[in-house]
N, C-alpha and C positions, 0 to 999 in steps of 0.2 A: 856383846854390848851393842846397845843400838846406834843406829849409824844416823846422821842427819835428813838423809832421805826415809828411812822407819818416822821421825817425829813429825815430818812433814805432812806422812800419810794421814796423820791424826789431827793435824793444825790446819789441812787442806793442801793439795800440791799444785792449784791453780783456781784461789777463793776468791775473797773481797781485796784480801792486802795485794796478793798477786798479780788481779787486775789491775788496780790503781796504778801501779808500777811500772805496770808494764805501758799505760797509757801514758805515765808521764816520759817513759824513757823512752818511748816513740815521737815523740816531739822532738828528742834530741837527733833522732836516723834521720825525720824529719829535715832540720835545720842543716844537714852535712849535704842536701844536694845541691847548695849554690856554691858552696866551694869548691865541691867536686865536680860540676860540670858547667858552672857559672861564667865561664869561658866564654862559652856561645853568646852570651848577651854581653857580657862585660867588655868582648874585644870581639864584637862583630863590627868587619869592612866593607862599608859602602860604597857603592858606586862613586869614581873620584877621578877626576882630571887637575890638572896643573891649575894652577890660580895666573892667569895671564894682567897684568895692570894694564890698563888703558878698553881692556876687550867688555868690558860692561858700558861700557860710556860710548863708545863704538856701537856697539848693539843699542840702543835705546837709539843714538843717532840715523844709524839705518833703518830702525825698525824691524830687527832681525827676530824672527820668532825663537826656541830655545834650540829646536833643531838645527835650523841653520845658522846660529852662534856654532853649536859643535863643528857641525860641518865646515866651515870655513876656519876655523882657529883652533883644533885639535888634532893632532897627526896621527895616524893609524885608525882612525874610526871605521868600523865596520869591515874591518879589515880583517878575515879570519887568522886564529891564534897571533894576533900582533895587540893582544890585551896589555901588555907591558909597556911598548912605545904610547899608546892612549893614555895611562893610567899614569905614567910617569917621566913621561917624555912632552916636552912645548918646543914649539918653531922661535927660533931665535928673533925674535923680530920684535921691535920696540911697534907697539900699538897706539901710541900717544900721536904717533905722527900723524897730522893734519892731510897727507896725501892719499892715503888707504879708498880704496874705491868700496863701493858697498855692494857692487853685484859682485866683485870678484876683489877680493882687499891683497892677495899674493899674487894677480895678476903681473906686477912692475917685476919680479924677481925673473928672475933670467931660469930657462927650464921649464921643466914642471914642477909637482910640490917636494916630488921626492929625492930635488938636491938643494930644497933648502935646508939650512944646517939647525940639531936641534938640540936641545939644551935640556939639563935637568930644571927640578922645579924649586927651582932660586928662591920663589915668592910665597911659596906652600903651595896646600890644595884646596878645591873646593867638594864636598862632601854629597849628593845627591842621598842625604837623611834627615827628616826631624827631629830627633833625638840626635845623643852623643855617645858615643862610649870612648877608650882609652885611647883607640885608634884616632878616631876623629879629634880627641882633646890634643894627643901627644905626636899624632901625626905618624903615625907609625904603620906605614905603607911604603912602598921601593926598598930603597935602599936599609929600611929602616924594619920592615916587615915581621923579620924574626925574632925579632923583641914582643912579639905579641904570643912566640913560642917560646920564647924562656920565659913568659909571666905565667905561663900553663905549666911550663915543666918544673919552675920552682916550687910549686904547690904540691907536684908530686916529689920530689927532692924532699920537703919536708915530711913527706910520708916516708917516702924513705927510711931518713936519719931520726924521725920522731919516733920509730914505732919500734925502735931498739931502746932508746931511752926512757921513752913511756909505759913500755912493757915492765921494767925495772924498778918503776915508779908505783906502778899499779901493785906490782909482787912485794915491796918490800913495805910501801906505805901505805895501800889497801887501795880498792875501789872508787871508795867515795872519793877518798881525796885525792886521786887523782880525775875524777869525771867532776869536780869543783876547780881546781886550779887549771886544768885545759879548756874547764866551758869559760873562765875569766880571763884568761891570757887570748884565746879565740875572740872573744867577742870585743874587747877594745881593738886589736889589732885590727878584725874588721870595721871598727871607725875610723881606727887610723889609717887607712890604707882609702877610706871614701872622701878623707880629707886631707891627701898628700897631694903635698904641691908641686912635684916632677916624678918622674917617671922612676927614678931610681929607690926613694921611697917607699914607694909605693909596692916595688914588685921586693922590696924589703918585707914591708907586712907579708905582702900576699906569702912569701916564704917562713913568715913567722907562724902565719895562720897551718901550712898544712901541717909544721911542726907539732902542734899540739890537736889542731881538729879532727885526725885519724885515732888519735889519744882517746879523745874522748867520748868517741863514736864505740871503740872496743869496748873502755868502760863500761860506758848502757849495756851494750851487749852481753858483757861477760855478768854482770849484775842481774838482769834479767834473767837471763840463763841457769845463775845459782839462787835465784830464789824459788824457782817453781821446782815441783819431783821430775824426777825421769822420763813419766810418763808425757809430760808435757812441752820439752826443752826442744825437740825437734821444730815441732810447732812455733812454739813463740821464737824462736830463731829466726823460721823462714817470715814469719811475719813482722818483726822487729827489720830485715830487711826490705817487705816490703812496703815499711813506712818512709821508706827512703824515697820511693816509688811515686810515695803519696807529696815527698818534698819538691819532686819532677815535676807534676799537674801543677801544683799551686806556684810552683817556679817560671812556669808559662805566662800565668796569668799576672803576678805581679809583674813580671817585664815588661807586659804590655799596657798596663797601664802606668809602668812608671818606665819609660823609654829614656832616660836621663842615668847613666852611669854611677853617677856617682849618691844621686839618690838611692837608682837599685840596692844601692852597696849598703847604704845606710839599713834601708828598711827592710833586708833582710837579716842586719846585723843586730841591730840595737836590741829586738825582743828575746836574741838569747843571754840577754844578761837576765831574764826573770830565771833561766836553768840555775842559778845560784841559789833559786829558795829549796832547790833539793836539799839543801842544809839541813832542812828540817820535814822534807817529806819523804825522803828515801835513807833506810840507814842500810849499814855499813854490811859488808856479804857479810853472813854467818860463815859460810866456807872458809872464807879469808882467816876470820878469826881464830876459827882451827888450827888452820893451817902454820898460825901465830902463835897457838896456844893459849889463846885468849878464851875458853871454856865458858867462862860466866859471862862472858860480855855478849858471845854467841850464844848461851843461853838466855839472855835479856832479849835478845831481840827475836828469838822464836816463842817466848812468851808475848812478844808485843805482835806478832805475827795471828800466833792464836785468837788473842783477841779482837783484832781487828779483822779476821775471820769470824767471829763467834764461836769461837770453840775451846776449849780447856785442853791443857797438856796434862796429861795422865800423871799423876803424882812420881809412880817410880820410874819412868821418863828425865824428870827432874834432878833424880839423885845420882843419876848413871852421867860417865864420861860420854859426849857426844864422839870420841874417836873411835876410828876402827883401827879394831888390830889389825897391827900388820908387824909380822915377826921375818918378813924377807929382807933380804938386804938391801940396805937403799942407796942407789945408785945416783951419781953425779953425771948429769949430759954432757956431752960434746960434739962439737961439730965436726968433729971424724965421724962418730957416731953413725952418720946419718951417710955415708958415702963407707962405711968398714966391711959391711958384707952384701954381696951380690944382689937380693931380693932388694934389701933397702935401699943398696946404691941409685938402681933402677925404679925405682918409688922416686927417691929423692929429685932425680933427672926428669924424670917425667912429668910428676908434677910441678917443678920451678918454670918447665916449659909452658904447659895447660895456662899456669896464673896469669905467665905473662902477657901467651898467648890473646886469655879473655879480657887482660885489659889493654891491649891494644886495639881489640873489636871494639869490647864495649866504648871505649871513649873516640876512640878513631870513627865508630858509626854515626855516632853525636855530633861531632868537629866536621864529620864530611856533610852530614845534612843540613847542619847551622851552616858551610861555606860557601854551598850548591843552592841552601830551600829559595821559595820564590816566596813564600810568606814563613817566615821565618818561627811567627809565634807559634802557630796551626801544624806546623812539621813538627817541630818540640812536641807539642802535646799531645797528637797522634800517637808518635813514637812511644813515647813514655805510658798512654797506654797500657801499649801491649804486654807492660812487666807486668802487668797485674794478672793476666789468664797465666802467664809466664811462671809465676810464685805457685798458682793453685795445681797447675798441669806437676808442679816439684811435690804437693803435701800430697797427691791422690797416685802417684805414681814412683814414690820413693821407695815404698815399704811393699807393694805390690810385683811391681818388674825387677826393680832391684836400681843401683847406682850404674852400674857401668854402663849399658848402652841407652838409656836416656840421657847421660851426661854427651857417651859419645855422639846420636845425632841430632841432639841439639847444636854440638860445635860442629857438626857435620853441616846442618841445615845455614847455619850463619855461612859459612866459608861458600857454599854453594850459591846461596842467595847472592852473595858480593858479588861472584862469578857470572850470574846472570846479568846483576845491573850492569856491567862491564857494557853490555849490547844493546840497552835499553835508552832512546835518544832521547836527548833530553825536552824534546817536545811534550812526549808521554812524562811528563813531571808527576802526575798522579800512582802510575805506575811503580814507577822507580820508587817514590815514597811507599805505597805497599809494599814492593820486598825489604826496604831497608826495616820497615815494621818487623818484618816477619825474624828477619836475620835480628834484629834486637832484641827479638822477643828468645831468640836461639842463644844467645853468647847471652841473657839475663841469664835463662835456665841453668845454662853452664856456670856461670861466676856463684850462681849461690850453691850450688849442690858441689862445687869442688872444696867448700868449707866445710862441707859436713864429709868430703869422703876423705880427703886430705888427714881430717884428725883418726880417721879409723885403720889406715893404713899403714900406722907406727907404732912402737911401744908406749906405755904407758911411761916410764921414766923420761923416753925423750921425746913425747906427741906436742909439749907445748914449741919446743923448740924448734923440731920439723916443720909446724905450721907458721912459724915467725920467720923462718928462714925461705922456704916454699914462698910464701905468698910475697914475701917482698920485692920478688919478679914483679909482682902485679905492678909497683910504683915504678921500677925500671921502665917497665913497660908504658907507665904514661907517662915518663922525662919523654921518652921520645918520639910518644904518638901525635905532640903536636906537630915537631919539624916534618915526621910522615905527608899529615894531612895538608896543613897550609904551605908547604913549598911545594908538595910533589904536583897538586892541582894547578897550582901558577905554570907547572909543564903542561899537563894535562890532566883534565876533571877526574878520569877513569885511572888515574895511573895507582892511586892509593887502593882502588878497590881491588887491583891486582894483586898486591902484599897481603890486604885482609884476607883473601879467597886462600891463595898459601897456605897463609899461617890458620887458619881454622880449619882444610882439608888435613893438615898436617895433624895438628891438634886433636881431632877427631879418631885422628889414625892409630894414634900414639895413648890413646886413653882405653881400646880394645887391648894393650898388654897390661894393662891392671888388672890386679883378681876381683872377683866379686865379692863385695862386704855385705852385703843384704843378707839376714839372718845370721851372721858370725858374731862370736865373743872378739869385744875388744882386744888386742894381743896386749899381752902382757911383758913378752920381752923378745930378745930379738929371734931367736932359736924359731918362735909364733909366729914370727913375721916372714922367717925364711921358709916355713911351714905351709905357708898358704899356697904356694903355686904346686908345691910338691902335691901337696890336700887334693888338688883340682885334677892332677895328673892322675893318681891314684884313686879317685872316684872314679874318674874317666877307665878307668883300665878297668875295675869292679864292673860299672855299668855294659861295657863290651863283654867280657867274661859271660856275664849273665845274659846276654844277649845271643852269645855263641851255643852258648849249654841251652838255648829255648830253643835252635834250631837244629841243636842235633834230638833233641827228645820228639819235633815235629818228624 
């Protein structure tokens, strides 16, 4: 019986319907990068000192330029690693009073400066930014700080928890509706969250949005993926993520010119409510339908395929089941499954590490150069960049070298570059921004090519499973890579680049005990799976054999 990919061949496996498809559903990879790394703008901290009363009306009196307003009425200025006492600490001293001298206004206090007594910042702060973000609105600096990491880590929390429950949603009630009811529940929450009126609200949305916006990111993906043939899915995969790439670039440029928080929030949000007229321009997987036994309805829509290709389904196409036999037994997954016998245990282990691994780079490399950049737009867009040669260096050397060791020095290449900037002063700011390019460009490599080796590294009964469980490291891994980055710099700048360099030499190391998938049949069950290392041993022993018998006949 013909299979769905045989009707394709004849309908096109990457035509007119295909492309349009694929265009619209890239708009949706698109729209997922302000969620996903929208952080950097949304809770970037400016330069910021105590708000002193009386210390402006003082300065205008003396004629104090801005320098020496700090200097005289800020404690710790210039003070190496004493950024804390500056940033959140004031001299206890009332400034209204009429005695204050203007060459020297702590002169009266007995001592020097450093036993006048000092206070937190009673009266807030003042901001050295024109623009706003969550910080500067909510004040969430000192004491208050790591609230600007649990507004990052709840986004991934909801990735998390969303992407067991949305997974569910997508299997049982199909594709579309679920990439319609995630792209609606997302795209209010992002209004309501650009017009929350305290802070608790708000990282309310923000937790609401990651819940369904990884949702509906899979959706396109998986959609895309089952409308084109075989031939094509590698491809549109890796490109379907680098439209993500493409949400990065123009994420730079709207920030900058919309420097105001809660605007940003808006005008990135509002135009994914037009993703709701996929109502009517994306229909529903034929896959899916199968899978439901919904025969005729999967065959209406590869007749609507056909012609929007221009092309005709062959009459006895038509009369035949789109199902393929299959007379083996069919097996229920579990998550023993995936940890029951040695080869898969060691898959399983390894790659929960890898994901997690790449999303601590990848989001920790972004969080450390938005926390470090000196121009913050121009760093962003640099970076982001480099995923684009990052994608093509993955389609021209997938299928030629193989998966394992370009995966492995790519995460090899990121962990080493961290390493270097470790030594690199931050004078050379120029510098420092080159490797952290280069390491982005390394931990991109890596995060997209572990989706595609991930699926090939399990059974077919339990690959969708492995790869839902696998990768939700990756959200573990960004609940925590904010507290990483923004506390561990508040010790020091280089201290985070020490973890990343770790955990990606680590990573690296750990992805040479993987076999090679390049050129292998998908395994089909576990027996195939514990097959493959034995496979590799036993060539290896062939290949010396014949190598021994070449020099005894010399």
């Amino acid at each position: 019986m013909p299979t769905l990919d045989d009707i394709l061949e004849h309908v096109g496996e990457f035509d007119f319907f295909q492309k349009q498809s694929f265009f619209l559903l890239c708009l949706l990879s698109a729209a997922f990068a302000p969620i996903y790394v929208g952080i950097v703008f949304l809770g970037f901290t400016p330069d910021h000192r105590c708000l002193n009363p009386g210390v402006s009306e003082l300065s205008k009196r003396c004629g104090w330029s801005l320098e020496e307003e700090l200097n005289y009425t800020v404690p710790g200025l210039g003070i190496p690693g004493d950024i804390f006492t500056s940033q959140c600490r004031r001299y206890d001293v009332d400034w209204n009073q009429t005695g204050l001298s203007c060459m020297d206004p702590l002169a009266n206090f007995k001592g020097n400066r450093s036993h006048i007594p000092l206070t937190t910042c009673q009266d807030g702060w003042m901001y050295d930014s024109t623009g706003s973000s969550i910080v500067t609105e909510f004040n969430l600096v000192c004491a208050d700080s790591w609230k600007v990491d649990l507004f990052q880590s709840c986004v991934n929390m909801g990735f998390f928890l969303g992407s067991l429950g949305i997974g569910y949603v997508a299997d049982r009630f199909g594709r579309k509706v679920c990439l319609l009811i995630t792209v609606f529940i997302n795209s209010l929450s992002g209004v309501l969250m650009a017009i929350s009126p305290n802070y608790a609200s708000m990282v309310t949305f923000r937790l609401l949005q990651g819940l369904v916006s990884k949702g509906s990111w899979t959706s396109g993906y998986t959609l895309i993926t089952e409308f084109v043939g075989p031939g094509y899915r590698r491809t549109v995969a890796i490109l379907y993520q680098m439209a993500f790439t493409v949400g990065l670039v123009i994420l730079s440029g709207i920030a900058y010119a919309v420097p105001y928080w809660r605007w940003l929030q808006l005008t990135v949000s509002v135009p994914t409510f037009f993703f709701l007229f996929y109502y009517w321009c994306v229909p529903e997987s034929p896959r899916w339908l199968l899978s439901q036994k919904e025969n005729a309805k999967a065959m209406k829509i590869m007749e609507h395929i056909a012609q929007k290709n221009g092309k005709l389904l062959p009459a006895n196409l038509k009369t035949l089941s789109l199902e393929e036999d299959d007379d083996t037994e069919k097996l229920s997954p579990s998550f023993g499954d995936l940890f029951r016998t040695p080869q898969i245990r060691r898959h399983t282990l390894i790659l929960m590490y890898i994901w997690f691994s790449g999303s601590v780079l990848y989001q920790g490399l972004i969080m450390y150069m938005g926390s470090t950049s000196v121009n913050l737009y121009l760093d962003f867009f640099y970076s982001a960049l480099v995923e684009f040669p990052g994608s093509l260096i993955i389609i021209f050397t997938i299928d030629r070298i193989g998966r394992r060791y370009p995966l492995a020095a790519s995460t090899f290449t990121s962990g080493i570059v961290c390493f270097i900037m470790i030594f690199i002063p931050s004078d050379l700011h120029w510098l420092k921004v080159t490797m952290a390019c280069i390491g982005r460009m390394g931990i991109t490599i890596a995060v997209q090519m572990i989706c595609l080796v991930n699926a090939e590294l399990y059974p077919t009964f339990v690959r969708n499973l492995g790869v839902m469980v696998c990768s939700s490291l990756c959200d573990v891994g960004g609940i925590i890579t904010p507290f990483i980055v923004f506390r561990l710099t508040e010790i020091w700048h280089e201290l985070p680049l020490i973890l990343f360099s770790v955990t990606g030499l680590v990573a690296g190391g750990m992805v040479l005990l993987l076999p090679e998938t390049k050129g292998k049949t998908l395994p089909e069950t576990i027996e195939d799976v514990e097959n493959m290392g034995k496979r590799k041993s036993k060539e290896n022993k062939i290949f010396l054999q014949t190598e021994k018998s070449k020099d005894v006949d010399k």
